[in-house]
C-alpha positions in Angstrom: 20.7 10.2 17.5 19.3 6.6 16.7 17.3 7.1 13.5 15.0 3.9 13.6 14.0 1.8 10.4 10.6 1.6 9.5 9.0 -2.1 9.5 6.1 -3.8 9.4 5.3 -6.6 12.0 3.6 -9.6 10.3 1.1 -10.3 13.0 -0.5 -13.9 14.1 -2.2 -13.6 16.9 0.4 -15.8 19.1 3.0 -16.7 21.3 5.6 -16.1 18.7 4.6 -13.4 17.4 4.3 -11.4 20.8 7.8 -12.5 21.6 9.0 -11.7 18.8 7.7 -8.5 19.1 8.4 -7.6 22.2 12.1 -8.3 21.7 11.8 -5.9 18.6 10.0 -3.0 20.7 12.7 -3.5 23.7 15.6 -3.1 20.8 14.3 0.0 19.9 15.7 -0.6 16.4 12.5 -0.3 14.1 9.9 2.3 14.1 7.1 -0.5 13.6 4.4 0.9 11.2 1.4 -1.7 11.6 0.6 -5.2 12.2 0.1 -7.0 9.0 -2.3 -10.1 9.3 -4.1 -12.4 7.0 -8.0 -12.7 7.2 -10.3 -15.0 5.4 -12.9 -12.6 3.9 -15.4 -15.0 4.0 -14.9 -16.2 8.3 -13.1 -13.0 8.8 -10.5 -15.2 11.0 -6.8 -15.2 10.6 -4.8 -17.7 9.1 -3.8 -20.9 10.6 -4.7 -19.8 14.3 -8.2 -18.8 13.4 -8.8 -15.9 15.0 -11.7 -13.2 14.7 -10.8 -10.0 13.1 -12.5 -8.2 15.8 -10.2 -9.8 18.7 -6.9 -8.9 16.5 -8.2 -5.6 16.6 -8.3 -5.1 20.1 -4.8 -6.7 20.8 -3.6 -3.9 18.1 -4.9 -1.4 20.3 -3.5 -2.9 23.5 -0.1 -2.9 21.8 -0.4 0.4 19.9 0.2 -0.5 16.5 -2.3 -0.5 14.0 -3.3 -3.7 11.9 -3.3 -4.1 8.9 -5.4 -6.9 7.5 -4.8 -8.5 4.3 -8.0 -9.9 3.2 -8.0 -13.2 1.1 -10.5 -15.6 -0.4 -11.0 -19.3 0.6 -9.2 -20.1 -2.4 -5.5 -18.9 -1.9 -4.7 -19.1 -5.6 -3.9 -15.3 -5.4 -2.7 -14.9 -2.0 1.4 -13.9 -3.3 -0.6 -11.5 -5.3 -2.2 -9.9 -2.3 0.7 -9.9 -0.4 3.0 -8.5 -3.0 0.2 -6.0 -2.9 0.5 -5.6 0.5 4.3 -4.8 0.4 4.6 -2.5 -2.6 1.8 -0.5 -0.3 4.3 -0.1 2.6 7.8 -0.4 0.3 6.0 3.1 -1.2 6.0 4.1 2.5 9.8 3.9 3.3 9.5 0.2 4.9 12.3 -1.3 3.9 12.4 -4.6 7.0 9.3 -7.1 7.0 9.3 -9.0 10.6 8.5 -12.7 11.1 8.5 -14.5 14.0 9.8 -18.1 12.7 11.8 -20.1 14.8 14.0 -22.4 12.9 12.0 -23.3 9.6 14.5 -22.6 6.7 12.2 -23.4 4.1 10.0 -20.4 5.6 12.4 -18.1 5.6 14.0 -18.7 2.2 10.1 -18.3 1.0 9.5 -15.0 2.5 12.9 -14.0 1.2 12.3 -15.2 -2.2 9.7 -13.0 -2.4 10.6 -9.9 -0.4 13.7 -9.4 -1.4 13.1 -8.7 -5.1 10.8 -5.3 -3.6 13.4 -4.4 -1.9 12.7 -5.6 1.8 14.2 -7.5 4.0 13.2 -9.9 6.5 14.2 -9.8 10.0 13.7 -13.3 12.4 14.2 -12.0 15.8 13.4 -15.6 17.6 15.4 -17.2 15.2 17.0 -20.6 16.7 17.5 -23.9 15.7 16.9 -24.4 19.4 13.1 -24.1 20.3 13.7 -25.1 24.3 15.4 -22.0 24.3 13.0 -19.7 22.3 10.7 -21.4 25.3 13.1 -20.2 27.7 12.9 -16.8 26.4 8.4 -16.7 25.7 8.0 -18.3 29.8 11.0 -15.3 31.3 8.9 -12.5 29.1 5.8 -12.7 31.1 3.5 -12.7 27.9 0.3 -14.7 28.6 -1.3 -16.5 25.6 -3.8 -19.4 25.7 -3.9 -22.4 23.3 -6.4 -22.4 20.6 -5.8 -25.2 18.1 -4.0 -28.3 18.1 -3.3 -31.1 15.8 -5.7 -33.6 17.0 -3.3 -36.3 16.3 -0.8 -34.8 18.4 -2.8 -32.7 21.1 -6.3 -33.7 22.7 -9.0 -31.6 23.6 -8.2 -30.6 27.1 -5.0 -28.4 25.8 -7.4 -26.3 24.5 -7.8 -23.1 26.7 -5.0 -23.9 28.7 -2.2 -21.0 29.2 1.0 -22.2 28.6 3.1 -22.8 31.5 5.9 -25.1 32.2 3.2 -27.7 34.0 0.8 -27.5 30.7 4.2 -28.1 28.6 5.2 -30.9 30.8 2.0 -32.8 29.6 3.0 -32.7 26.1 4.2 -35.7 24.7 8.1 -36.0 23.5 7.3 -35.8 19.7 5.7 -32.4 20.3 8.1 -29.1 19.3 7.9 -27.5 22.6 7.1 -24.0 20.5 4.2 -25.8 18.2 6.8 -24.5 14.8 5.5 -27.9 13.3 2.1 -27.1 13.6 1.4 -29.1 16.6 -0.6 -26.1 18.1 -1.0 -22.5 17.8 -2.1 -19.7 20.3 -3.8 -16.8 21.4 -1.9 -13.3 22.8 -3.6 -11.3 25.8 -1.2 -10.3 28.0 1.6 -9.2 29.3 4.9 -7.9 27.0 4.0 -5.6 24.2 0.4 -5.5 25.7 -0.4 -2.3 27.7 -3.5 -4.0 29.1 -4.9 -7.4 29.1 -7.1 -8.4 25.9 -10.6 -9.0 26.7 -11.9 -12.1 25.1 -14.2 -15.9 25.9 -14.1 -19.3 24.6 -17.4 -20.6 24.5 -17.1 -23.9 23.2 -14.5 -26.0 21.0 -15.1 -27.6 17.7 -13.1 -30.8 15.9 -12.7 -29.9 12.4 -11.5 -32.5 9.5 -9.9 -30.9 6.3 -8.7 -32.6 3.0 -5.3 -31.8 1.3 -4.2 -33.2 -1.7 -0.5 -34.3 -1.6 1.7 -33.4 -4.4 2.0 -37.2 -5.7 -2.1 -36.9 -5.5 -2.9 -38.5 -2.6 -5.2 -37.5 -0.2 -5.1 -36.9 3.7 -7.5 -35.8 6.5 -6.0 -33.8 9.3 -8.0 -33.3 12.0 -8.4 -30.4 14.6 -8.9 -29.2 17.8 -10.1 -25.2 17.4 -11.5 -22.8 20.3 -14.4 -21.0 19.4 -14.3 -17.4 20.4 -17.5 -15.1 22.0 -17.8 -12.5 19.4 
């Protein structure tokens, strides 16, 4: 009898993850616990793809799994704190694998193993390539459908915004893009399609350019600037 190992899935919202996750459900390897996910408790949108609480919700309950929301503050100062928080509450549980979805960001990994692996867990990459035409390969044969919802404005315009990928809207992207967006060139929204039992309802009603500040570690400062989809909530 296959005895499956209890994870958690640390869920985004997007393309990656949903391949990733699919692959993990089709393996039949893990007995997946929740989707873990961090919120800003002051938008209530997720990290880095920026979106609402209530949407990641309901693509939970397409999938099946229950989320699991890790709530932090604007200021991130005590996000490892939240998140050791967050594992020690499932380590207590018998969860002994954290999932990721990375592609091929070494510095990522070695992160999340730095910190995992002194509680006890492991992390599991099941996208893992240094090839990300491949991983492409993989996300267009799975039949997942997932829109894109924030670019890098210096990388991406406007129009990309709402557009499902497909091999025509990949062909418009220019040669310095990753194909998969693991630089940050653009991130996406799930609805469809692999570990989805039914499609995601959700509507963009308008899109925003937003400029934010980061100080460098030799103290200098850069603007990055944004394309973001705003959702109907």
């Amino acid at each position: 009898m296959n005895i499956r190992k209890k994870a958690v899935f640390n869920w985004s919202g997007g393309k990656d993850s949903a391949l990733a996750l699919y692959k993990i459900l089709q393996q039949n390897q893990f007995d997946v616990v929740a989707l873990l996910t961090t919120v800003n408790e002051e938008t209530e949108l997720s990290s880095m793809h920026a979106i609402p609480h209530s949407l990641l919700l309901k693509q939970a309950e397409s999938i099946g799994i229950p989320l699991y929301p890790v709530f932090l503050p604007k200021n991130l100062q005590i996000y490892e704190q939240r998140m050791k928080d967050a594992a020690n509450h499932f380590k207590a549980q018998g969860v002994e694998h954290f999932i990721f979805g990375d592609i091929y960001l070494t510095d990522v990994r070695k992160y999340r193993e730095d910190r995992l692996h002194p509680l006890g867990i492991e992390v599991v990459e099941p996208l893992w390539n240094p090839n990300s035409n491949e991983v492409m390969q993989d996300f267009l044969a799975s039949g997942i459908k997932t829109q894109i919802i924030v670019t890098d404005a210096s990388k991406l315009g406007e129009a990309f915004i709402g557009q499902d990928i497909s091999l025509t809207v990949l062909d418009l992207m220019s040669a310095e893009v990753d194909v998969c967006g693991e630089n940050g060139e653009y991130h996406t929204f799930s609805y469809d399609g692999g570990p989805f039992k039914y499609p995601v309802d959700f509507n963009i009603i308008e899109t925003r350019k937003l400029s934010y500040e980061f100080k460098l570690d030799n103290g200098e400062e850069m603007t990055y600037h944004y394309w973001q989809a705003i959702f109907e909530q």
